[in-house]
N, C-alpha and C positions, 0 to 999 in steps of 0.2 A: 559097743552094744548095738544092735539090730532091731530095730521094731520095725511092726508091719507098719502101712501107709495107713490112716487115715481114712476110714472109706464109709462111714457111718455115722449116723450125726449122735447117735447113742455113743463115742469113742468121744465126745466134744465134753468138755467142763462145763459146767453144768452154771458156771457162775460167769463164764466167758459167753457162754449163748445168750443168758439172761442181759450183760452189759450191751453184746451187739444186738441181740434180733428183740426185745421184749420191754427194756428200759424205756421210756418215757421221757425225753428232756424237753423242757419249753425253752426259747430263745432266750439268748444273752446280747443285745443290742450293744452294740460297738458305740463310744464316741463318734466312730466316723462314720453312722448311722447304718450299719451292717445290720439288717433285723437278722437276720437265718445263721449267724453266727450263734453256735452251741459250744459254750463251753466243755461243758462235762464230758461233750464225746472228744474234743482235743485233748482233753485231761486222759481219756480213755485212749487215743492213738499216742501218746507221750509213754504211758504206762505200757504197752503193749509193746511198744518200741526197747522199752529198757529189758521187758521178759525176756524178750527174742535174742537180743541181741548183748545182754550181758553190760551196756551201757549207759548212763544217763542219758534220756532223749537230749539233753541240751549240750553233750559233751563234743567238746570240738576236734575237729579231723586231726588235729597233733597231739589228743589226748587217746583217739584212739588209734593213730600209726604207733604214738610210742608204750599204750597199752596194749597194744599186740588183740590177737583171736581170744575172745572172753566166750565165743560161743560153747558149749554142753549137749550132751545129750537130754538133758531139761530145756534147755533156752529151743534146743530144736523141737522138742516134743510140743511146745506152746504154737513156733510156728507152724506148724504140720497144723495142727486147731485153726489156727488163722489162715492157713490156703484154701484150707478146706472149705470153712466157712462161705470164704469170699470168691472161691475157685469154684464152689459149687451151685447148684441151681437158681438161687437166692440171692447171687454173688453182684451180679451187675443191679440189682433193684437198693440192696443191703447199698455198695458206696454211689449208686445215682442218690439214696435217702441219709448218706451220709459222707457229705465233701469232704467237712471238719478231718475226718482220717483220711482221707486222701494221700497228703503228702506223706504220713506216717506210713503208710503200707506203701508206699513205692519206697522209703529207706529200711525196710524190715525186707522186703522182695529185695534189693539189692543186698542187702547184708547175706543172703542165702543164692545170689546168683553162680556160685561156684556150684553148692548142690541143685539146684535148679538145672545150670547145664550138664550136671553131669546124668540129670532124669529124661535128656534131650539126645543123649551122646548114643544110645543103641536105637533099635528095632521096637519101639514100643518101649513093655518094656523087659525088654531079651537083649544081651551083646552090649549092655551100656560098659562105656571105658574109663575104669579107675585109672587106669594109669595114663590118660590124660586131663582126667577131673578127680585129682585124687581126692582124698577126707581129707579136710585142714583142722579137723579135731575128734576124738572118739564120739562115735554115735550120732551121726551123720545124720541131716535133717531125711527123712524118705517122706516125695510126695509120690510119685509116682507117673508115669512117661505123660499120660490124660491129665492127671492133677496138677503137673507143671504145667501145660497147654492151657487147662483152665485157667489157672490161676494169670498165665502170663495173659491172656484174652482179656479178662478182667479188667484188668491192672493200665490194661494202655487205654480202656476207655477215658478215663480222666485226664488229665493234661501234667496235673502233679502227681500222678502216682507214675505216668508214661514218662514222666521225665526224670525222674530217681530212678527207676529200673535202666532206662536208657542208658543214661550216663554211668551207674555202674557195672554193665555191662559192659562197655566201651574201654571202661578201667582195665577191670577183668581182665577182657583181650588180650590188650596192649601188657598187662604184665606178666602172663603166658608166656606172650610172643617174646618178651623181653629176657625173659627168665631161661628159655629153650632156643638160641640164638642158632636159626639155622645154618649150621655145620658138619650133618650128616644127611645120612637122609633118613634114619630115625625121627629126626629132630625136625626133618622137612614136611613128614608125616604127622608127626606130631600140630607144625602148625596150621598144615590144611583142616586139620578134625577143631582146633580151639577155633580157626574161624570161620568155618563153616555151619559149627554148633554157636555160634555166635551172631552167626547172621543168622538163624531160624529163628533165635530165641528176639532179637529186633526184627524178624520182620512179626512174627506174631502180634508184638507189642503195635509195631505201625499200621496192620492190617487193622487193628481192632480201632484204634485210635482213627484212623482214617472213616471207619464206617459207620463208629457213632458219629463223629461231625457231621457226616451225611445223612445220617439220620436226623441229628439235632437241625440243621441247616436245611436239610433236602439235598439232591445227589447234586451235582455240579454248581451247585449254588456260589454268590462270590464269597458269602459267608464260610461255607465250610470248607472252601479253597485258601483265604486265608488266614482258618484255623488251625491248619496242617502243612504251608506249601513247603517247608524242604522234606517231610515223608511222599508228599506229593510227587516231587522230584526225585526221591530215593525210588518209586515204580509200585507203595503201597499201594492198595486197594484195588488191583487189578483181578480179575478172575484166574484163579488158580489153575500153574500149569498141571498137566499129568507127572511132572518130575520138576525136581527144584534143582537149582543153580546150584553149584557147590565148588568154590574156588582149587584149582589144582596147580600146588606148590612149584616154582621150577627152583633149581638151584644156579646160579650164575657163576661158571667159571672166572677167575679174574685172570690175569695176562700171562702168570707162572702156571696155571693151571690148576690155584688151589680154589676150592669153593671161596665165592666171596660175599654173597650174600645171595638173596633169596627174592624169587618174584611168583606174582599171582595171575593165572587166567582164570575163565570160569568156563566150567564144564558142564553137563548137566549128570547129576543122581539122581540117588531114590526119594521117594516121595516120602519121607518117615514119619508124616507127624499130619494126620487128617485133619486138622484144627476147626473147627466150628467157630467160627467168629458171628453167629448169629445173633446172639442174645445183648442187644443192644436198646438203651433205654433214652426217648426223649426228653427235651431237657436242662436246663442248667448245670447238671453235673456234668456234664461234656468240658 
């Protein structure tokens, strides 16, 4: 089943806007004297976590390898609400005013990093490739080419939301690559586009991550040097080339002459993805 993206806050639940943008919580003071600790909104990222994603928030990584894909065309319908929200104008003030969910939307944003890159894989959004991001369940989450850009922007401003998306990202990858073992050169095409679309989708995340620090910190400060130093090191927060890097596959003969595995240079492409990383807020939620 197909539904449009998202694109309206009139398309948003009405009891979902009310829990994020309207709800009222006073602190829950920790034992270990956390005043800014809010319950009710981590009760709310746990909840939001099971909508999306078809699982208890507290269920563990070999309860959901051996329960397999619980996601729906419901559970995506919920997240598409949740990009939107937090992908949209409101997006970076909404989790600077709300850490508590932080960690929850980087494991809700990685639960959907498969559709996410495959809203990354074309021209906007024109030419995107199922048949390297295919549907891993009927009725596929749609944000849309800009709404996954926002949303991933967002997402890396925090440290715990940048680092769930991160790391499932990384996953991702690697079981792409794992799964499509290059041995053709279908299969070598195939893994240039999963890493390629794979590094936009982390550098968006580090770009953004990189420039709230700076912000929070001030630009070269030691502070927000080392907030960030291995994106640092990866080449985030540089000024944007006119064309971006894009790894181009080789195949490696082995000594009979059959293909024996596969290696990576980088070339330069197209520019796909205009990403605004501006909207960046001072602060503690960095």
């Amino acid at each position: 089943m197909d539904r449009d993206t998202v694109d309206a806050n009139s398309e948003v639940n009405e009891h979902l806007k009310y829990l994020t943008q309207e709800r009222v919580r006073v602190s829950d003071a920790t034992v270990e004297g956390d005043h800014d600790f809010i319950a009710g909104r981590d009760s709310l990222g746990h909840t939001l976590e099971a909508a999306t994603t078809g699982y208890s928030y507290d269920a563990t990584a070999d309860a959901v390898k051996a329960g397999g894909n619980h996601r729906t065309a419901s559970t995506a319908a919920v997240m598409e609400q949740v990009a939107y929200l937090y992908g949209g104008e409101d997006g970076p003030k909404l989790l600077h005013d709300q850490p508590d969910l932080a960690d929850s939307l980087g494991k809700m944003g990685g639960a959907y990093i498969d559709d996410i890159d495959y809203e990354l894989s074309g021209i906007g959004d024109h030419g995107k490739d199922a048949s390297d991001f295919p549907a891993q369940y009927a009725g596929r989450a749609r944000f849309g080419n800009q709404g996954a850009i926002d949303f991933l922007s967002v997402l890396g401003q925090n440290e715990d939301s940048h680092k769930g998306v991160t790391a499932a990202q990384h996953l991702y990858t690697l079981s792409m690559l794992d799964a499509n073992p290059a041995t053709s050169e279908a299969r070598m095409n195939h893994a240039r586009d999963v890493m390629a679309v794979g590094a936009e989708t982390r550098g968006i995340l580090d770009n953004s991550r990189v420039q709230q620090a700076e912000t929070t910190y001030g630009q070269d400060s030691e502070e927000a040097e080392s907030a960030v130093p291995l994106i640092k090191r990866r080449g985030a927060g540089k000024p944007a080339d006119s064309s971006r890097a894009r790894p181009t596959a080789r195949l490696t003969p082995g000594p009979d002459g059959a293909d024996q595995g596969i290696s990576f240079e980088t070339s330069r492409g197209d520019n796909r993805a205009n990403t605004d990383m501006t909207r960046t807020l001072p602060g503690p939620g960095c």
